[in-house]
C-alpha positions in Angstrom: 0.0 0.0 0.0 3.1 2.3 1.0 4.3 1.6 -2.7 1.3 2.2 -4.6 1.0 5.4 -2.7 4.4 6.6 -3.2 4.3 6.1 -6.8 0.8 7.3 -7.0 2.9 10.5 -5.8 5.5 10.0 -8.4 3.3 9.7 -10.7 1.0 12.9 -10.1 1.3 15.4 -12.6 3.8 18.9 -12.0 1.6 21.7 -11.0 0.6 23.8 -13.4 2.2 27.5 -13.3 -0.3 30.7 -14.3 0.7 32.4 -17.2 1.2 35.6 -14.9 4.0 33.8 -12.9 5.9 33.1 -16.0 5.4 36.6 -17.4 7.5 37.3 -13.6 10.0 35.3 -14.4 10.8 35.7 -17.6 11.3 39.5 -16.6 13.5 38.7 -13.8 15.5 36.5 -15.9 15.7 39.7 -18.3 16.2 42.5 -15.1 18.7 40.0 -13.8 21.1 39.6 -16.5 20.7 43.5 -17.5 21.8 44.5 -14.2 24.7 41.8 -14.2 25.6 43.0 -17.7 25.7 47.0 -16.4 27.9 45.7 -13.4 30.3 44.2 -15.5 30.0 46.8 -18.0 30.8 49.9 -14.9 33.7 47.7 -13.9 34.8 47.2 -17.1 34.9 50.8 -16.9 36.1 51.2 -13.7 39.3 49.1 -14.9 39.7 51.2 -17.9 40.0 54.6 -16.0 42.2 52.9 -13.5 44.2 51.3 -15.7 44.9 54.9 -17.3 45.0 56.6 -14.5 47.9 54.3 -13.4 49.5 54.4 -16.3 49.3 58.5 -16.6 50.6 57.9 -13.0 53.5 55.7 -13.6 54.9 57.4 -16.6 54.5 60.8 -14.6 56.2 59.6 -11.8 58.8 58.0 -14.2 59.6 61.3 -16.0 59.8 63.3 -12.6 62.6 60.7 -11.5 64.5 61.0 -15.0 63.9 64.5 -14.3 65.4 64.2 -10.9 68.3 62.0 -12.3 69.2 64.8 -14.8 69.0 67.8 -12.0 70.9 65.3 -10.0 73.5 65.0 -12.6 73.9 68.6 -13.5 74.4 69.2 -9.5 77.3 66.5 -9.4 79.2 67.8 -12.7 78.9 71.3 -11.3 80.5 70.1 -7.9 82.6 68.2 -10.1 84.2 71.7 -12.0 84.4 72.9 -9.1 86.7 70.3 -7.4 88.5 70.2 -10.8 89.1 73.8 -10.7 90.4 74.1 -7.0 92.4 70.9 -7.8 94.1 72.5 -10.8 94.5 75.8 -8.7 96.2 74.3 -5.4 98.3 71.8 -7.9 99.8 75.0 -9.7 100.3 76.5 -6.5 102.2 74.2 -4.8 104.1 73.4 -7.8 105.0 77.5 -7.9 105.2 77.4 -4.0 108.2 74.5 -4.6 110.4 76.9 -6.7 110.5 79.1 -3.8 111.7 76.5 -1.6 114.1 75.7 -4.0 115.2 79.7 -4.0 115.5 79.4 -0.1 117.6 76.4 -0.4 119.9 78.0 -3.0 120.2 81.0 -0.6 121.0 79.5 2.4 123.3 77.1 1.1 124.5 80.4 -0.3 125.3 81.8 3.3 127.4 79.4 4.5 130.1 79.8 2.5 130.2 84.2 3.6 129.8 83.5 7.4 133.1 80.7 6.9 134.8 83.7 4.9 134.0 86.2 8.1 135.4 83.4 10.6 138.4 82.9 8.9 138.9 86.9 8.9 138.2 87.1 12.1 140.5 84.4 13.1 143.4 85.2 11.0 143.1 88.8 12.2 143.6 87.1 16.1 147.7 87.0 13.9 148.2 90.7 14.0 150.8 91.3 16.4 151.8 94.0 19.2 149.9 97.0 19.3 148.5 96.2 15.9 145.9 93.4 17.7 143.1 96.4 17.8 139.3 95.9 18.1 139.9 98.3 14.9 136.6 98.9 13.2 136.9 96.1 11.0 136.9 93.6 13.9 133.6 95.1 14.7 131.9 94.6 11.2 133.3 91.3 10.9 131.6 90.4 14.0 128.5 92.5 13.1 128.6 90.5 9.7 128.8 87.1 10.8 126.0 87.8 13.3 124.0 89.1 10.4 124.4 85.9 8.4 123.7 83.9 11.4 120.8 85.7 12.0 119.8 85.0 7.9 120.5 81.6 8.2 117.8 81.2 11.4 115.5 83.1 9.3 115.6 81.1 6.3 115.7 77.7 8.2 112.6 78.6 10.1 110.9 80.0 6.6 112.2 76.6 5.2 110.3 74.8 8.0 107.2 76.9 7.0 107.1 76.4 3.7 107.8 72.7 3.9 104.6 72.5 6.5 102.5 74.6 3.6 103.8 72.2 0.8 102.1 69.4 3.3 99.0 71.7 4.0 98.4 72.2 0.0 99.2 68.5 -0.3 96.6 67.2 2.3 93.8 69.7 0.6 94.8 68.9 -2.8 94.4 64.5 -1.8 91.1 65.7 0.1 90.2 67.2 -3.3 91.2 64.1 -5.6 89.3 62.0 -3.1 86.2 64.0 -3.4 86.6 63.6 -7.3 87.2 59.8 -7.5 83.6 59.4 -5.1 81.9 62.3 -7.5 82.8 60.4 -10.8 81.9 57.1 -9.6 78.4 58.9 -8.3 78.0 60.6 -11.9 79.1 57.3 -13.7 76.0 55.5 -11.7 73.7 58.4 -12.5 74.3 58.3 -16.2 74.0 54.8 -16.4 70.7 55.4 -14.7 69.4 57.7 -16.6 70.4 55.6 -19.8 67.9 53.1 -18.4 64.3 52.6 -20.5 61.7 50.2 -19.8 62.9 48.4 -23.0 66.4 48.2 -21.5 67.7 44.4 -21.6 69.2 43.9 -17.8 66.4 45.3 -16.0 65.6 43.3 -13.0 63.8 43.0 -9.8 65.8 43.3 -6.6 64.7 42.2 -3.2 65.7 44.8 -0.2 66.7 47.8 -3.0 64.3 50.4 -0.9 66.5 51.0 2.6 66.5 54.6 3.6 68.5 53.7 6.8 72.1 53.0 7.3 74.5 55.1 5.5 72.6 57.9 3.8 73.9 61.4 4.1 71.2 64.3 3.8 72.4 66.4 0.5 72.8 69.6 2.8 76.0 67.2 4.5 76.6 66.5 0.6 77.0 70.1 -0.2 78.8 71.0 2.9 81.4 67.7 2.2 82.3 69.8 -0.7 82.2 72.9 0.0 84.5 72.3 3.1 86.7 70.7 1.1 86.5 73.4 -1.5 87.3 75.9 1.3 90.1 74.6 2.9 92.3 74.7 -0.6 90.9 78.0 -1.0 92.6 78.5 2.6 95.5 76.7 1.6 96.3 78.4 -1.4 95.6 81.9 0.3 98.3 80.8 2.9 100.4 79.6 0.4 100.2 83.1 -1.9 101.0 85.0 1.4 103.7 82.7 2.3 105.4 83.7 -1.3 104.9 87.2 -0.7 106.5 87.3 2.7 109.6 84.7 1.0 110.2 87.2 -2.0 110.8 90.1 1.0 112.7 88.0 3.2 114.7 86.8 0.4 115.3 90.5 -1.5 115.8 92.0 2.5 117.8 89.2 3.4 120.5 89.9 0.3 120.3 93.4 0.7 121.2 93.4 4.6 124.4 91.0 3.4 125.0 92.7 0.9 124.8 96.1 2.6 127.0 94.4 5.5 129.6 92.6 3.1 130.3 96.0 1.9 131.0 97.8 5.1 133.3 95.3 6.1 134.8 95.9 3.2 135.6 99.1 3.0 136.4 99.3 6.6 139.2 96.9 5.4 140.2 99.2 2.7 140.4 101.7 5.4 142.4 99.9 7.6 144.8 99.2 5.0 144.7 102.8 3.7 145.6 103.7 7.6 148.3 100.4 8.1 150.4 101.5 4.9 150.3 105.4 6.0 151.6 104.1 9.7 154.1 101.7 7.8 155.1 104.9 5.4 156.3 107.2 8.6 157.6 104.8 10.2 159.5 104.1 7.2 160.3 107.6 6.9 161.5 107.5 10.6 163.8 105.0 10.1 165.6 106.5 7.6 166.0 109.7 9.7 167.3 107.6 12.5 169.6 105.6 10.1 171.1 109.3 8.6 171.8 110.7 12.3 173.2 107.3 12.9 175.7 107.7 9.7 176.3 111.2 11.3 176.6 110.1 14.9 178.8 107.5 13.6 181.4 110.0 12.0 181.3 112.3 14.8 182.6 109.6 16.7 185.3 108.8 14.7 186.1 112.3 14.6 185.9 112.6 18.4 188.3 109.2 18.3 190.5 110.8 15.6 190.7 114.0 18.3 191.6 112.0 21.3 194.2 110.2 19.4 195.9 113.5 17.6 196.5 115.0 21.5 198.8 112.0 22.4 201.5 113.7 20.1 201.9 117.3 22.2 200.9 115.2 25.6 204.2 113.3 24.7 206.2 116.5 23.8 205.1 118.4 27.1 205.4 115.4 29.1 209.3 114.5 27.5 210.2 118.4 27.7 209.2 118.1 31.7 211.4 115.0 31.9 214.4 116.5 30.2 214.3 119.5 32.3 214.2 117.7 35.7 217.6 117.1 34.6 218.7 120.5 34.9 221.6 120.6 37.0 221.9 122.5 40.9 220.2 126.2 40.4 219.3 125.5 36.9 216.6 123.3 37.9 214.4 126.6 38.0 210.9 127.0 38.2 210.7 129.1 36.1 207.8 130.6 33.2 209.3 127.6 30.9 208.2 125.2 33.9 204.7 126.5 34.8 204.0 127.0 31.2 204.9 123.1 30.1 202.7 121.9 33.5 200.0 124.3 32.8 200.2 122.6 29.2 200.2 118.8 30.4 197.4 119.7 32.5 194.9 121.4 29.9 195.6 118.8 27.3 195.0 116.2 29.8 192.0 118.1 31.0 190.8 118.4 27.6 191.1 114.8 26.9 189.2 113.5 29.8 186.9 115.8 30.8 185.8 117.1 26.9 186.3 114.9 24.5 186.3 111.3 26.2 182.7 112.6 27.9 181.8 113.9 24.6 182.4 110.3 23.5 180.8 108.7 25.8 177.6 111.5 25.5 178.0 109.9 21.7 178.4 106.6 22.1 175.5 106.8 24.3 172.9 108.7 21.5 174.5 105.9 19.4 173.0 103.1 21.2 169.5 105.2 21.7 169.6 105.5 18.2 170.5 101.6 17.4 167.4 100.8 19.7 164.6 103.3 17.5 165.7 101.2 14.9 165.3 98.4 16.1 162.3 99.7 17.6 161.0 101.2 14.6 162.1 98.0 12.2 160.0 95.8 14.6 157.3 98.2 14.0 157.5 98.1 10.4 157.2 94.5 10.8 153.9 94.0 12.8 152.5 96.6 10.2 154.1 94.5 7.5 152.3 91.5 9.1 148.8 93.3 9.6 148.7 94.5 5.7 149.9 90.9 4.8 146.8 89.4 7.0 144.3 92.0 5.9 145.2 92.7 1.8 146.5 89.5 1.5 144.8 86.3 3.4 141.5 88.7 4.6 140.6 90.8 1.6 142.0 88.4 -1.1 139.3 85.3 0.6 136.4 88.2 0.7 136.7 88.7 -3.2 134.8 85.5 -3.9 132.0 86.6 -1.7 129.1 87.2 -3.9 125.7 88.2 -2.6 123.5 87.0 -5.1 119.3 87.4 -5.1 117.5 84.2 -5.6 
């Protein structure tokens, strides 16, 4: 019974819809797939307007970076002339700065050879002898000339020093400089290669971790200042370095003219001196030939005064034998008379004369004799020492000085 009634149900006809309900749903059916159709259709729109928009977008943004790459370029090749230029300035003024260290070289190997020259004056000079060792004035510019190349020679070492610390200055600003360069290139060289990048280029790729803003990123105010600073510390440099060749072009003209100025004072201080020496050496000369005429004069004198002293002995004798013969006189004949006091009178003057005048008069003469043997002696040893002084100042002294030349470097 179940089974017939199940079939039965199987079996009973669909029911039957009214013609109104399928009028319904055949509209739906047609409201349903319009609105389906204007959904797709707005999206398909929506899609179109995005997918320009983006793409507007995208190429926008992409021509503002290229744009950016380019601005970015110009910036680094103007930094770049920049560097080049102070590079090229601080090389050419070292290279110039290094020809005046080479002209403070030259000079002060210049002034060695002088202050030597002075020494040795001064030294041979210590040779003059007797009263001719004075502190004349040549001693005194000699001295005042080798302290004035001593003094040039501590000037020109220290401006040595000082130039050799600006060669190192100008050298550390110039490798700050080249360093700068190197990193600027290698910065353009990226830049270029980016902007030579299309969307069409072959090795574009995709790279993981390329967006990092961290780490070691300098903002492009530091950028410019890197620069810059570099930039201003040649410009410092090479200011230093033009004033440092000003002030070594005055030391080195004021340095040759004080030497030069001194050199020729001690010069003519010589000339001077030997001027002076020969005019000493001349009287003296002139001395001694007075003092050898009066000795040629003394001399005969003397021999006159001998002669003199011997021509008495002849009337000594005859007095002195006419006494004798008379004391012979026999008894009252032995008188005294005029003949006697006459012939003792006689013996006595002569004998009086002899020893009292002319042997004193000798004496007197051989005594101016010797006085005058001693002035020349005196006056030869004189001539001596002044022959000595003129031999150590025209000879050795001024003879060295004539190779001193004071040249400007």
């Amino acid at each position: 019974e179940t089974f017939q009634k199940t079939m039965a149900r199987l079996l009973q006809v669909p029911p039957k819809f009214r013609p109104s309900e399928w009028d319904i749903a055949n509209k739906m059916q047609c409201a349903s797939t319009e609105s389906q159709k204007s959904r797709s259709e707005r999206m398909i729109a929506e899609s179109r307007r995005l997918l320009d928009e983006i793409e507007k977008t995208t190429q926008k943004t992409q021509s503002d970076v290229n744009k950016k790459i380019e601005q970015r370029r110009e910036e680094i090749k103007f930094w770049k002339e920049e560097l080049d230029n102070k590079l090229e300035q601080i090389v050419h003024e070292t290279e110039v700065l290094l020809t005046f260290k080479t002209r403070l070289e030259k000079s002060l190997e210049s002034c060695k050879e002088p202050l030597i020259i002075a020494q040795k004056c001064l030294l041979n000079r210590q040779r003059r002898a007797g009263i001719d060792l004075v502190h004349d004035e040549v001693e005194q510019e000699l001295v005042k000339e080798a302290e004035v190349l001593q003094g040039v020679i501590a000037l020109l070492g220290r401006t040595l020093e000082q130039t050799n610390e600006q060669i190192r200055l100008n050298r550390s600003a110039k490798y700050n400089l080249e360093m700068d360069l190197k990193d600027k290139f290698t910065a353009l060289t990226i830049d270029d290669y980016c902007a030579s990048l299309t969307n069409n280029t072959p090795d574009i790729r995709y790279a993981d971790n390329a967006v990092k803003i961290e780490g070691n990123f300098v903002s492009p105010e530091d950028w410019i200042d890197f620069s810059n600073i570099n930039v201003e510390k040649a410009d410092k440099q090479r200011n230093s370095s033009l004033a440092l060749r000003v002030l070594i072009d005055g030391i080195l003209s004021q340095t040759a003219n004080d030497m030069r100025k001194q050199c020729e004072m001690v010069n003519a201080a010589f000339r001077n001196r030997v001027k002076e020496v020969k005019d000493a050496k001349h009287k003296l000369e002139t001395l001694l030939a007075t003092v050898m005429d009066e000795t040629a004069s003394q001399e005969k004198n003397i021999a006159a005064l001998k002669k003199a002293i011997a021509d008495k002995e002849g009337p000594v004798k005859v007095a002195q034998t006419r006494l004798e013969a008379r004391n012979h006189r026999p008894n009252v004949e032995l008188c005294n008379d005029a003949v006697q006091y006459r012939l003792i009178s006689e013996v006595q003057e002569i004998t009086t004369n002899i020893q009292r005048q002319l042997k004193d008069t000798l004496a007197q003469a051989e005594t101016e004799l010797k006085g005058l043997s001693r002035r020349q002696l005196s006056l030869e040893e004189e001539i001596q020492v002044k022959e000595n002084t003129l031999y150590i100042d025209e000879v050795l002294c001024m003879q060295m000085r004539e190779s001193v030349s004071i040249n400007n470097f």
